[in-house]
VOPAGU-2260 file (C-alpha; in pm, 1 decimal, decimal comma):
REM VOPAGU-2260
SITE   aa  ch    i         X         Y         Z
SITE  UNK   A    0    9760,7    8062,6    8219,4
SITE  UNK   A    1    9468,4    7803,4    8262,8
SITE  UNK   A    2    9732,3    7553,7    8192,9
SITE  UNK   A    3    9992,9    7663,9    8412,1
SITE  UNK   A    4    9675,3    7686,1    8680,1
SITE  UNK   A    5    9642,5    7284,0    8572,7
SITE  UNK   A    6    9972,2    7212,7    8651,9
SITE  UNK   A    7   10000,6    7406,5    9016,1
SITE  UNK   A    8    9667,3    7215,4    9076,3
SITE  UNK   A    9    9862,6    6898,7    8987,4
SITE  UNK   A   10   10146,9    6995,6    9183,5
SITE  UNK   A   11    9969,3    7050,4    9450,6
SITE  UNK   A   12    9844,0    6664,7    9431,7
SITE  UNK   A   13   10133,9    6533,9    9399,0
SITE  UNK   A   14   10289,7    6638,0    9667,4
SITE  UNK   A   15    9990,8    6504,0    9885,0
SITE  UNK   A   16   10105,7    6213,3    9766,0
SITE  UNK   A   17   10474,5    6222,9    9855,4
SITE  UNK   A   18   10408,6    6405,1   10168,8
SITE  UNK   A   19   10275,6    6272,7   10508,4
SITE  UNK   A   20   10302,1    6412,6   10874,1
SITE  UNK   A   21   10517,4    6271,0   11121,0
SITE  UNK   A   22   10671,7    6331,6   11421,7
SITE  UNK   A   23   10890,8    6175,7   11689,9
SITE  UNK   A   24   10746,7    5837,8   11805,4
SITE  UNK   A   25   10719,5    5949,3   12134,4
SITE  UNK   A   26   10430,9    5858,8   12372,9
SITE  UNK   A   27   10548,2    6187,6   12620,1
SITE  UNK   A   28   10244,2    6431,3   12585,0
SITE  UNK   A   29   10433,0    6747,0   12410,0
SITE  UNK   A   30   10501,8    7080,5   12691,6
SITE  UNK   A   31   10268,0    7370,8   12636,1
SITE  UNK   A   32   10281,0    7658,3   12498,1
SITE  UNK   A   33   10573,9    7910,3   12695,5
SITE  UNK   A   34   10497,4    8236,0   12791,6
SITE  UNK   A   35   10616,8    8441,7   12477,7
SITE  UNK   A   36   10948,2    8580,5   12614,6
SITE  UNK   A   37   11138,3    8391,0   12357,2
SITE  UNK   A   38   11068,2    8351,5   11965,1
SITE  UNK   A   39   11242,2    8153,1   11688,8
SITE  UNK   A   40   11195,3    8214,8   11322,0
SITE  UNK   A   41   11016,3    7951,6   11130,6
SITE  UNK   A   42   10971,3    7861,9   10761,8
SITE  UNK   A   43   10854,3    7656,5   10557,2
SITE  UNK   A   44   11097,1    7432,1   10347,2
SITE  UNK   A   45   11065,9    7136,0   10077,0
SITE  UNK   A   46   11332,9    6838,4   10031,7
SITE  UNK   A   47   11529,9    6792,9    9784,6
SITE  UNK   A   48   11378,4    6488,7    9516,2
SITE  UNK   A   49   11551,1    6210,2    9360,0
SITE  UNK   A   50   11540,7    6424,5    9039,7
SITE  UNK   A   51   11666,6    6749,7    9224,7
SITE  UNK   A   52   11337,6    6902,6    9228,1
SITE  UNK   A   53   11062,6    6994,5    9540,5
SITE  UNK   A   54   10971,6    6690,2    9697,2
SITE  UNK   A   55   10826,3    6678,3   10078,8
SITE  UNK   A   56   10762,5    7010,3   10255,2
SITE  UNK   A   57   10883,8    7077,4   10632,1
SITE  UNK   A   58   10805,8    7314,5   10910,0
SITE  UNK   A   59   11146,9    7406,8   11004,6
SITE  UNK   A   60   11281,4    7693,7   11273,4
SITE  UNK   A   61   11600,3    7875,3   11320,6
SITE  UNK   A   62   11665,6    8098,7   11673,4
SITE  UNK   A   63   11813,5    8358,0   11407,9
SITE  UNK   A   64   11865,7    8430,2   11050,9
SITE  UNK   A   65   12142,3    8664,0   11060,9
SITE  UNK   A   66   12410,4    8377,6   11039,9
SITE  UNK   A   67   12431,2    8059,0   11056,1
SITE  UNK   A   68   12303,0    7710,9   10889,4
SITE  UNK   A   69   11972,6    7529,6   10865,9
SITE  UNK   A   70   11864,8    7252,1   10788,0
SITE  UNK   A   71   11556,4    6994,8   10781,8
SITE  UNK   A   72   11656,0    6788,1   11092,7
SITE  UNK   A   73   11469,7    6991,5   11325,6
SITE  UNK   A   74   11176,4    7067,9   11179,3
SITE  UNK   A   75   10829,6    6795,5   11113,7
SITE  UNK   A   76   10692,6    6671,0   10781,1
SITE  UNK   A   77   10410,5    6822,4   10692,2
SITE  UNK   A   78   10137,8    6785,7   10380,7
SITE  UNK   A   79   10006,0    7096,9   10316,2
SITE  UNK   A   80   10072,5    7379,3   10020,2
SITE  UNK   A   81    9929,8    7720,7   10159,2
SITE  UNK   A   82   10083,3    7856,4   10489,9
SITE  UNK   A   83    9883,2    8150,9   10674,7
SITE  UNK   A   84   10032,0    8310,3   11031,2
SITE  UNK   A   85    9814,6    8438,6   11285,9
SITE  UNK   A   86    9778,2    8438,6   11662,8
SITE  UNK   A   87   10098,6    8332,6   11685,8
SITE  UNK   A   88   10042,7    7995,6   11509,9
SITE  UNK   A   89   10100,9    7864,8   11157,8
SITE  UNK   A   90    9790,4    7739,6   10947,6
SITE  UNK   A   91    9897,2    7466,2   10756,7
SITE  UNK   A   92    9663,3    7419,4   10425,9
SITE  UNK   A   93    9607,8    7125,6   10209,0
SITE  UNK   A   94    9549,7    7227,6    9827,5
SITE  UNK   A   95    9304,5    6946,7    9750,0
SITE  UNK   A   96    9070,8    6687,0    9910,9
SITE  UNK   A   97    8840,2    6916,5   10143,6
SITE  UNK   A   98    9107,9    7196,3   10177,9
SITE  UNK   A   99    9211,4    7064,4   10544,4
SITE  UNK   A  100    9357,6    7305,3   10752,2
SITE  UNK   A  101    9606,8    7226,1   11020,4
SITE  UNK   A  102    9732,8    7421,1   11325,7
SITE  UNK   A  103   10104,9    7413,0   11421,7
SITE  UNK   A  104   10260,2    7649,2   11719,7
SITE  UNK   A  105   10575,9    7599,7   11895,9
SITE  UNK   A  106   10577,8    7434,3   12231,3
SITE  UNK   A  107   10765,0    7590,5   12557,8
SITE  UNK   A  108   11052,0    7435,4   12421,0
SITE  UNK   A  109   11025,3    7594,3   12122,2
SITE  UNK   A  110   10960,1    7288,9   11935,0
SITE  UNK   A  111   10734,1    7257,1   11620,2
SITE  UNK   A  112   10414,7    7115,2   11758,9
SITE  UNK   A  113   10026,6    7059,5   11633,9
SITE  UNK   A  114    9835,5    7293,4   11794,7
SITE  UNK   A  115    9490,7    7168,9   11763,5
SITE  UNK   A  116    9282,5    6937,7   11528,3
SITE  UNK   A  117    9262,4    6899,1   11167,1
SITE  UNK   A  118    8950,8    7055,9   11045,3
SITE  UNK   A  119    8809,4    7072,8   10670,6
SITE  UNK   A  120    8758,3    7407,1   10497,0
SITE  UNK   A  121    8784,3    7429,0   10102,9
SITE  UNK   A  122    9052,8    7442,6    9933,0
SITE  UNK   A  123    9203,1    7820,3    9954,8
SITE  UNK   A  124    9303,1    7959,4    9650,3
SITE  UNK   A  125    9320,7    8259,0    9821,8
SITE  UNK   A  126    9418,6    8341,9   10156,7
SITE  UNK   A  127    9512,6    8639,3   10422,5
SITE  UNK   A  128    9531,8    8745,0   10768,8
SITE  UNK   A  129    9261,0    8938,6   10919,4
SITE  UNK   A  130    9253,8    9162,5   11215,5
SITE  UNK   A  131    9441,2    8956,5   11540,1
SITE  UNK   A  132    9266,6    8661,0   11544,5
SITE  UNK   A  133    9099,2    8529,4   11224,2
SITE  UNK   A  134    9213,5    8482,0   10848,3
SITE  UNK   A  135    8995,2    8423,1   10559,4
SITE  UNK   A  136    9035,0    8163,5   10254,7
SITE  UNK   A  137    8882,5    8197,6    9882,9
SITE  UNK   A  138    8798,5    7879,4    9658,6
SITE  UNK   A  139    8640,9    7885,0    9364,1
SITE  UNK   A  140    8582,4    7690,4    9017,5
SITE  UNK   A  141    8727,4    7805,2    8658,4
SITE  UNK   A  142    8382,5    7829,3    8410,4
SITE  UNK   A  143    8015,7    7868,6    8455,3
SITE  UNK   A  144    7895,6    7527,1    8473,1
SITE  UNK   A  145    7955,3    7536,9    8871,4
SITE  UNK   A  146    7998,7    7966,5    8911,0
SITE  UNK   A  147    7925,9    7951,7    9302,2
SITE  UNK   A  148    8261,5    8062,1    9486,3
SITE  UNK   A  149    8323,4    7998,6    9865,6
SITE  UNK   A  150    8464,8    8252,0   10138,4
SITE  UNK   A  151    8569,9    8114,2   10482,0
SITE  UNK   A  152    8665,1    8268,7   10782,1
SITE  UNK   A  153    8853,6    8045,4   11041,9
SITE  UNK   A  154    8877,7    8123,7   11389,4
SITE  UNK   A  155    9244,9    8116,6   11528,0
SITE  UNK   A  156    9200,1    8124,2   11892,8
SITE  UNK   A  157    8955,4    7894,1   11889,1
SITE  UNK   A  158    9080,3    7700,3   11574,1
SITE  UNK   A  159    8738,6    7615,3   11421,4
SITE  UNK   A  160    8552,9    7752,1   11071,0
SITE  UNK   A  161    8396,0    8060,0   11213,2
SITE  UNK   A  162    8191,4    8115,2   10934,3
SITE  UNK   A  163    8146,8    8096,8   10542,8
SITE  UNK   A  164    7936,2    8215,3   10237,7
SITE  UNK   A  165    7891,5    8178,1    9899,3
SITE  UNK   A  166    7944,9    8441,0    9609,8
SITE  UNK   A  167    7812,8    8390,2    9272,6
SITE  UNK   A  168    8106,9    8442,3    8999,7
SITE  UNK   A  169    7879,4    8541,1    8704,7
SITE  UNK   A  170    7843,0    8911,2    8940,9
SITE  UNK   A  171    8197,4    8944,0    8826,5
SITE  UNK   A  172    8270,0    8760,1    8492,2
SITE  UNK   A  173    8195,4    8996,1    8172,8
SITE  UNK   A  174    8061,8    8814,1    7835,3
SITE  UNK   A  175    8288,2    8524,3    7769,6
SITE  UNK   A  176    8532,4    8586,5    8066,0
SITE  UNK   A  177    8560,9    8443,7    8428,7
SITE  UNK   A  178    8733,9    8550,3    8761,1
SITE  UNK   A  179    9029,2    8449,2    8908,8
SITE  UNK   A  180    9036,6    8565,6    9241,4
SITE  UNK   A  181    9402,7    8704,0    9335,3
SITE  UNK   A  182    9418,3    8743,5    9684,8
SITE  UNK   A  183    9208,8    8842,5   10023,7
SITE  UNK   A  184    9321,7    9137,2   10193,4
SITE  UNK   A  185    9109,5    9358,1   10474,1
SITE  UNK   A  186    9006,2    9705,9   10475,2
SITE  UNK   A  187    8866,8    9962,0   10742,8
SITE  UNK   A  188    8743,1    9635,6   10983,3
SITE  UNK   A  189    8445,7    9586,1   10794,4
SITE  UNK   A  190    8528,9    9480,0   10466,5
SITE  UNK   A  191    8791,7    9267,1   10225,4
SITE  UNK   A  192    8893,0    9365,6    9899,4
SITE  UNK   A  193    8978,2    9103,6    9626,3
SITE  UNK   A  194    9138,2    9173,4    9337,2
SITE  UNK   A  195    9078,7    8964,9    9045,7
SITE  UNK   A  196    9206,7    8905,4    8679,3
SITE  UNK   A  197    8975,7    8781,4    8387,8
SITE  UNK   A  198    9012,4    8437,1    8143,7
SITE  UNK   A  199    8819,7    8340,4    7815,0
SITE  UNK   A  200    8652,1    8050,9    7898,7
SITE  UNK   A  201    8743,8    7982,2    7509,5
SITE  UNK   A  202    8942,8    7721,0    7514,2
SITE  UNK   A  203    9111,3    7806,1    7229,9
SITE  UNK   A  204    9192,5    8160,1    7379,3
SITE  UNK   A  205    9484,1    8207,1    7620,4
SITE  UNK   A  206    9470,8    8617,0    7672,9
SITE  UNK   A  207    9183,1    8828,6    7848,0
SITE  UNK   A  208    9086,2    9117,9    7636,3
SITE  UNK   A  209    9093,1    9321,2    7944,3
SITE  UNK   A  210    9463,3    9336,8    7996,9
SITE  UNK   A  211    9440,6    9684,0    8063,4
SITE  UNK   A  212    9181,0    9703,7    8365,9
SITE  UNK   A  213    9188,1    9681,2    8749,8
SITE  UNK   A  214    8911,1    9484,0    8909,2
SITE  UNK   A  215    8895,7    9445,2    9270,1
SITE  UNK   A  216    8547,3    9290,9    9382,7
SITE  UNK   A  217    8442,2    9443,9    9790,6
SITE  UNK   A  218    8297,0    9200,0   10020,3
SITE  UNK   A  219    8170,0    9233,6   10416,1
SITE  UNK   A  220    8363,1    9132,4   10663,6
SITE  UNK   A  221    8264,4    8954,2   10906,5
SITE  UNK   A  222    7976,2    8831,3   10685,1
SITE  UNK   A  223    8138,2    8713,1   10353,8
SITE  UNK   A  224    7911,5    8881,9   10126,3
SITE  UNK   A  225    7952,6    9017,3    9794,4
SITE  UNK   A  226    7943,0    9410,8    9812,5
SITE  UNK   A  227    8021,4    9545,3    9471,5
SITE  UNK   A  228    8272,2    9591,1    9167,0
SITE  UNK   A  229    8536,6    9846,9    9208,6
SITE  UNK   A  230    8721,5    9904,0    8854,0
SITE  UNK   A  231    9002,4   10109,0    8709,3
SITE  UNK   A  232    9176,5   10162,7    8325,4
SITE  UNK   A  233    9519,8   10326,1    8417,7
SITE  UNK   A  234    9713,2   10013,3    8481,6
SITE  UNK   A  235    9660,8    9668,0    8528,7
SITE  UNK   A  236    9582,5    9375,6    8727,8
SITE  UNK   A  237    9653,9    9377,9    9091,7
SITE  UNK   A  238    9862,6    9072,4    9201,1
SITE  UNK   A  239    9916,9    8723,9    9053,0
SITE  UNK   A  240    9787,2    8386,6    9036,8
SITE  UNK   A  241    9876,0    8242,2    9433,7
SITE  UNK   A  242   10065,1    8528,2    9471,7
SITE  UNK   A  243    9864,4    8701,3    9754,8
SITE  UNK   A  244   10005,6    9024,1    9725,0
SITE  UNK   A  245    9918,7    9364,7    9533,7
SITE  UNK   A  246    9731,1    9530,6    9751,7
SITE  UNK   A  247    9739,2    9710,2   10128,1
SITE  UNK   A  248    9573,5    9961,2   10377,8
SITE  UNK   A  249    9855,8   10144,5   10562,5
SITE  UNK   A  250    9849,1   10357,4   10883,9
SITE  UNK   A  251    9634,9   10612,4   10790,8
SITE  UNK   A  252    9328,5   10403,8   10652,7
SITE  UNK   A  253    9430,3   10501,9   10250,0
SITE  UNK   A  254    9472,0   10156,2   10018,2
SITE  UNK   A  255    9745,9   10146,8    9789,6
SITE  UNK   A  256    9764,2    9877,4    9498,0
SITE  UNK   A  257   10020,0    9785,8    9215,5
SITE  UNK   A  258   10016,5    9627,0    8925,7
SITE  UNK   A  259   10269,3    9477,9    8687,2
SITE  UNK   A  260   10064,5    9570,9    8367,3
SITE  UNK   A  261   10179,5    9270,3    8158,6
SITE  UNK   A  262   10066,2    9244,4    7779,3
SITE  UNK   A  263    9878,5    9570,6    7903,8
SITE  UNK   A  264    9894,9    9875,3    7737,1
SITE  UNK   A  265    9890,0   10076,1    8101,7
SITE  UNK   A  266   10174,2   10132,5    8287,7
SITE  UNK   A  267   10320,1    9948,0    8574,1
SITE  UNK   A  268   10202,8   10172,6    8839,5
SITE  UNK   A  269   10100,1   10229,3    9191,1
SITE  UNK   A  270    9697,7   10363,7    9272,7
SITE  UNK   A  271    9507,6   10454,1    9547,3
SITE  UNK   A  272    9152,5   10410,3    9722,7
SITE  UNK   A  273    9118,7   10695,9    9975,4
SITE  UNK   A  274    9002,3   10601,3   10366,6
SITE  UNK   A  275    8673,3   10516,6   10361,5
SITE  UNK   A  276    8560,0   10510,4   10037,0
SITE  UNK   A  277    8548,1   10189,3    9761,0
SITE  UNK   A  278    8642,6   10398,8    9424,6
SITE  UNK   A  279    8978,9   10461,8    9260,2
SITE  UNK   A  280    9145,6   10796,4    9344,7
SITE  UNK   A  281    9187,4   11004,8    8987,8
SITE  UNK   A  282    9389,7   11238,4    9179,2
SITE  UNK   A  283    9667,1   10983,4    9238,8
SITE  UNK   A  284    9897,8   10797,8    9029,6
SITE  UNK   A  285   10252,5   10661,4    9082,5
SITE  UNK   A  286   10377,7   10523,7    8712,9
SITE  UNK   A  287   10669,1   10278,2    8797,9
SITE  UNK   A  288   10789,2   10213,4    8487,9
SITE  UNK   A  289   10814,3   10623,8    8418,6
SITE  UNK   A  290   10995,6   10654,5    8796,6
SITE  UNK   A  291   11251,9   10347,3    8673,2
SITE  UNK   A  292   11321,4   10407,4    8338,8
SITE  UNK   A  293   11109,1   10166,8    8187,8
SITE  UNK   A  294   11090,7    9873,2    8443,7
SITE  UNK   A  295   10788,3    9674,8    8584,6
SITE  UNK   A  296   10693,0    9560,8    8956,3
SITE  UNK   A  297   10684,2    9212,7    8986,2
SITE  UNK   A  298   10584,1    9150,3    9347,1
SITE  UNK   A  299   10566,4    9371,8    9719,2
SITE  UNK   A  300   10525,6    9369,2   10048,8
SITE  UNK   A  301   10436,2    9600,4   10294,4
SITE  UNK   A  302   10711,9    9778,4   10539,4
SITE  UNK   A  303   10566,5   10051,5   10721,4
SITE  UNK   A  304   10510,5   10425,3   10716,9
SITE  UNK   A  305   10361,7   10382,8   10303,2
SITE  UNK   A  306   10686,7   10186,6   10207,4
SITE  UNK   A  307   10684,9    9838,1   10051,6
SITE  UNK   A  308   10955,9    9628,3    9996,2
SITE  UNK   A  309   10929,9    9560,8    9620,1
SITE  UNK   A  310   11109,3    9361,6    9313,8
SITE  UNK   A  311   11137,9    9484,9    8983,1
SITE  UNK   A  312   11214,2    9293,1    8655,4
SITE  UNK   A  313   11577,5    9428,3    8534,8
SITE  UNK   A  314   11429,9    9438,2    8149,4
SITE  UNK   A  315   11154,3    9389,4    7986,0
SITE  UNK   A  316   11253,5    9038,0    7844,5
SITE  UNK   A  317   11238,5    8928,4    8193,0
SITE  UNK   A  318   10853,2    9012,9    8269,9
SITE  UNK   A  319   10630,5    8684,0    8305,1
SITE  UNK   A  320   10441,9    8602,0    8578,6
SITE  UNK   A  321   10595,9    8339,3    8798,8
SITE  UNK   A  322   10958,8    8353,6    8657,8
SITE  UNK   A  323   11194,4    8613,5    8559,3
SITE  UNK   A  324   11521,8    8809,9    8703,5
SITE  UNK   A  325   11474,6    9089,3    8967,0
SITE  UNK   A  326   11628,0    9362,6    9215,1
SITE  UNK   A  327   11520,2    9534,0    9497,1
SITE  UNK   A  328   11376,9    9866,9    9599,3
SITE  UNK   A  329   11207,4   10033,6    9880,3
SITE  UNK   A  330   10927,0   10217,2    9709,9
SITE  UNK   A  331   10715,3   10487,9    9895,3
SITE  UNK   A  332   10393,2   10531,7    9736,5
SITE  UNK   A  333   10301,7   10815,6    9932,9
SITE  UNK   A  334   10616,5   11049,4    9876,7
SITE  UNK   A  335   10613,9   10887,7    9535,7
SITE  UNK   A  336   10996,0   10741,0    9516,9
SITE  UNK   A  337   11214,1   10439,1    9444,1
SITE  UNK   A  338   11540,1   10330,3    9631,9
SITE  UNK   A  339   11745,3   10050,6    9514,2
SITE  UNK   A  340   11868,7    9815,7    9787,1
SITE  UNK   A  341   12241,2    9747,6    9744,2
SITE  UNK   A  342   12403,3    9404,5    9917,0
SITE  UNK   A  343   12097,3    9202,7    9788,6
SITE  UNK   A  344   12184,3    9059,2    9424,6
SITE  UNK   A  345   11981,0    9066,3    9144,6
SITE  UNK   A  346   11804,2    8692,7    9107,9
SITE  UNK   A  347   11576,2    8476,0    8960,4
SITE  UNK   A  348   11207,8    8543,4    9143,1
SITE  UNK   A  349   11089,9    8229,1    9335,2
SITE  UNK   A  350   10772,9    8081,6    9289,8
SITE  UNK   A  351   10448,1    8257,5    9344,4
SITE  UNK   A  352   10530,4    8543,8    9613,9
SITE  UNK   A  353   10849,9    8720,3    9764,9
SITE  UNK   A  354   10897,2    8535,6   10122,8
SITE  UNK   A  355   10933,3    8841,2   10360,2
SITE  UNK   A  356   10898,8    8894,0   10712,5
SITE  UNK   A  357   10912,7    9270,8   10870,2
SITE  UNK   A  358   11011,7    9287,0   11216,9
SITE  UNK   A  359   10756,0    9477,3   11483,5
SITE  UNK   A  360   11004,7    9770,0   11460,9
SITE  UNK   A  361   10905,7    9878,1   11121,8
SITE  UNK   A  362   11209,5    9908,2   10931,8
SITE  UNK   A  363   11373,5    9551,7   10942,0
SITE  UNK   A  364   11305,0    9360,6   10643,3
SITE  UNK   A  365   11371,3    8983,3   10646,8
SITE  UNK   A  366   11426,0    8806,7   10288,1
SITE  UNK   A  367   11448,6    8471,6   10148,7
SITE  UNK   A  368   11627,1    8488,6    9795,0
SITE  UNK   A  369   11781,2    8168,5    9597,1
SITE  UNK   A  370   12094,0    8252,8    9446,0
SITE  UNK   A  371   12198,0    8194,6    9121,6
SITE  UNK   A  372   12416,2    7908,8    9274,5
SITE  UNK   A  373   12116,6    7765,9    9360,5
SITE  UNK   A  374   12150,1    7807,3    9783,0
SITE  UNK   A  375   11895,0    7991,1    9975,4
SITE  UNK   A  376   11985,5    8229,1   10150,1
SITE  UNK   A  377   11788,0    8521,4   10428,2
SITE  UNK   A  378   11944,8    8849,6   10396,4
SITE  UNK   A  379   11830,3    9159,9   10627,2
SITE  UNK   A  380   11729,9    9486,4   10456,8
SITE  UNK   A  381   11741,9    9790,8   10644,1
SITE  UNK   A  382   11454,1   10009,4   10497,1
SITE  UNK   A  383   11583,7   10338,9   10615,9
SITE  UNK   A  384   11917,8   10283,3   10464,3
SITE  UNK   A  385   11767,6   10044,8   10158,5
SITE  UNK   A  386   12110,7    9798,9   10238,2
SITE  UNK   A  387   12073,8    9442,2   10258,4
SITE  UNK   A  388   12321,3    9189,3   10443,6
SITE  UNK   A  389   12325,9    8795,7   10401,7
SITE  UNK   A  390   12255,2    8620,0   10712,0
SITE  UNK   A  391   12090,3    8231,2   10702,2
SITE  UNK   A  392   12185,5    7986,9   10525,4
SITE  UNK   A  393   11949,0    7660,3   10462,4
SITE  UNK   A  394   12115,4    7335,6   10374,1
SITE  UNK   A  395   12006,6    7052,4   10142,2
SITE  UNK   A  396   11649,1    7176,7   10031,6
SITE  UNK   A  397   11499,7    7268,0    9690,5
SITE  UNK   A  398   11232,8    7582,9    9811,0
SITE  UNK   A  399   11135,6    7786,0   10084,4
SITE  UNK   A  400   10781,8    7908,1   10042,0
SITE  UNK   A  401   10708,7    8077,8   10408,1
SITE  UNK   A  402   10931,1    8256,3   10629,0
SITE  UNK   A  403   10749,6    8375,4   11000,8
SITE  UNK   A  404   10809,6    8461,9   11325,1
SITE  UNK   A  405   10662,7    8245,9   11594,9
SITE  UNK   A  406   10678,5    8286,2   12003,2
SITE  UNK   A  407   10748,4    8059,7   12284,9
C-alpha cells in the first residue's frame, strides 16, 4: 500500500510535467457566464501516450451522453489530478507543488472557461463537496516525524481559501500505526466525518493489524477541528485510498457507510450512525457478502431515497483495492436489498472511484465504464428499474476520471 501510495504520488508528478494549460490564442475577452437555461455534461479525460498509457488530462463537454461521440478537440488542457464540482463550477486540483487549485465554469457559450484565479491550498488527498457553496480538502504526511495534518475549506462563490486548521495525527494513530485519511464527507451542517484506515510505519510491514475495524475521526465544520474518534469491529474500513467514497447522510439525517472488508475477518457490510448522534448503531447491520452469496462491495455512490449505486467484485479472486472485475447493483440500505443492473457488463473497475453522476430527478444514474475492448463508454441506469443502456462514446483517450454536469 505505502508503495502503491509512492507511485500515485509519482504519477501525480509526472503528469505535472507532461501537462500544461492552454487555450485558444485569442486576445477576445471570453462571454460570461449564461443564465443557466442550458447545461452540457463535462468530464474530465486524459490523452492517449506514446506508450498507450494516460498522458495529458482535458476538461472536455458533451451536450448529451445518451449517444453520440466525443472527443478531446473541444475541450482545454489542463494540469491538475483531483476534480471537485460545486456552485456550478469545476475545481481543478494540482497533486503537488502547493496543491493549486483552479476554477473552470462554462461561458454563455457553453465553452470551457477559467473562472477565476489560481490560488494555493495544499495538496488534497482528500476532498468533498460541502453544503451549496464550499468544499473542503485533507493533506497530510505518512509517519510521525511531521504528524500535523491540514483541513481547508475553499470558498466557491467567492473562489478564495475560506479557512483552514491543523489536526494532529498522533490523536488518531494507535502504537506503531498511522492514518490515512479516506475521504471528507459532511454531516448534520455542523460537522465532517473522515474515515480513515491504519499503516505500520514498519517499513518492513505491509498489513495493519487492524484489518477488522472501522475508524471514522469527527471534525467541526465550519471550524476544521478535530472532534473525536468514532470506531466499530463488525466490518471494515470505510472507502479506499483516493477513492472518496464509503460513506453518506441521506434524506432523513441517518449516515450509512460500507466497507469492502479486505484481508478482514468482518464481513463486507453496510452500518449506520443514527441522526444526530456520532456512535455506530448496534441495532443495524446489512452483511453484503451474506445478501450476495459471498461477494464484496468495491465502491458506491449515492442515488436517492437510501439507494446507492454500487459495484461488487464477481469472486473473491477479484478483490484488491484499485483493480479487479465488477457488476452492478442498486443496493438499499434501508429496506436492506440488492438488485442487479442488467444492460451494464461486468468490467474491469477504473482507477480510484466509480465516475457517476445522478441527475436532480433522483433516479437517473449516469456511468462511465471502460470496456473490456478498451473504449469508454457512459451508459444510463434507471434506478427504479436497475437497467442500464449505453449512450456516449469518447474517442482516442486512455481515462476518464470525472464526469459532471455544468450550466450555461
Amino acid at each position: 500500500m505505502k508503495k502503491n501510495r509512492l507511485v500515485l504520488s509519482m504519477l501525480g508528478l509526472g503528469m505535472l510535467a507532461l501537462a500544461s494549460c492552454s487555450d485558444d490564442n485569442n486576445n477576445e475577452p471570453a462571454p460570461g457566464p449564461g443564465n443557466g437555461a442550458k447545461s452540457k455534461y463535462v468530464f474530465v479525460a486524459y490523452s492517449v501516450g506514446s506508450e498507450g498509457v494516460e498522458s495529458a488530462p482535458y476538461i472536455i463537454s458533451a451536450d448529451s451522453v445518451t449517444g453520440g461521440k466525443v472527443g478531446l478537440s473541444n475541450g482545454i488542457e489542463t494540469d491538475a489530478y483531483s476534480f471537485v464540482t460545486q456552485d456550478n463550477k469545476l475545481f481543478a486540483a494540482v497533486w503537488g507543488g502547493q496543491g493549486p487549485v483552479t476554477p473552470y465554469n462554462l461561458d454563455a457559450n457553453g465553452k470551457i472557461v477559467q473562472a477565476g484565479n489560481t490560488v494555493n491550498a495544499v495538496v488534497a488527498a482528500i476532498y468533498g463537496a460541502v453544503g451549496t457553496d464550499s468544499w473542503v480538502g485533507g493533506g497530510f504526511n505518512g509517519d510521525k516525524q511531521d504528524p500535523m495534518a491540514t483541513l481547508f475549506r475553499f470558498d466557491a462563490k467567492n473562489l478564495i481559501l475560506g479557512g483552514r486548521n491543523t489536526i494532529d495525527m498522533n490523536k488518531l494513530a494507535v502504537g506503531d500505526e498511522w492514518p490515512t485519511w479516506y475521504g471528507v464527507f459532511p454531516v448534520d451542517q455542523d460537522k465532517l466525518f473522515i474515515p480513515y484506515d491504519m499503516f505500520p510505519l514498519d517499513q518492513t510491514q505491509t498489513q495493519t493489524k487492524y484489518t477488522d475495524s472501522t475508524w471514522i475521526m469527527v471534525a467541526t465544520y465550519p471550524g476544521l477541528q478535530f472532534k473525536k474518534i468514532i470506531r466499530d469491529g463488525r466490518t471494515g474500513t470505510i472507502g479506499s485510498w483516493f477513492g472518496m467514497h464509503g460513506l453518506k447522510q441521506i434524506e432523513d439525517g441517518d449516515v450509512y457507510a460500507y466497507s469492502t472488508a479486505v484481508r478482514s475477518k468482518n464481513p463486507s457490510a453496510v452500518v449506520r450512525i443514527k441522526k444526530g448522534t456520532e456512535e455506530f448503531d448496534q441495532s443495524y447491520f446489512f452483511n453484503l457478502e451474506a445478501k450476495t452469496g459471498g461477494l464484496k462491495v468495491s465502491r458506491g455512490d449515492y442515488i436517492s431515497n437510501g439507494k446507492f449505486l454500487m459495484s461488487f467484485f464477481i469472486n473473491a479472486k477479484e478483490v484488491t483495492e484499485w483493480a479487479g472485475r465488477t457488476k452492478l447493483a442498486i443496493v438499499d440500505v434501508k429496506n436492506q436489498t440488492i438488485t442487479w443492473v442488467t444492460g451494464v457488463p461486468e468490467h474491469a473497475q477504473m482507477g480510484y472511484k466509480q465516475k457517476t453522476f445522478v441527475e436532480e430527478d433522483g433516479n437517473t444514474i449516469r456511468y462511465v465504464l471502460k470496456d473490456d475492448a478498451g473504449k469508454h463508454f457512459v451508459y444510463t441506469i434507471n434506478a427504479t428499474t436497475a437497467v442500464g443502456t449505453k449512450g456516449l462514446e469518447f474517442e482516442n483517450i486512455s481515462d476518464i476520471t470525472t464526469i459532471s454536469k455544468l450550466t450555461f
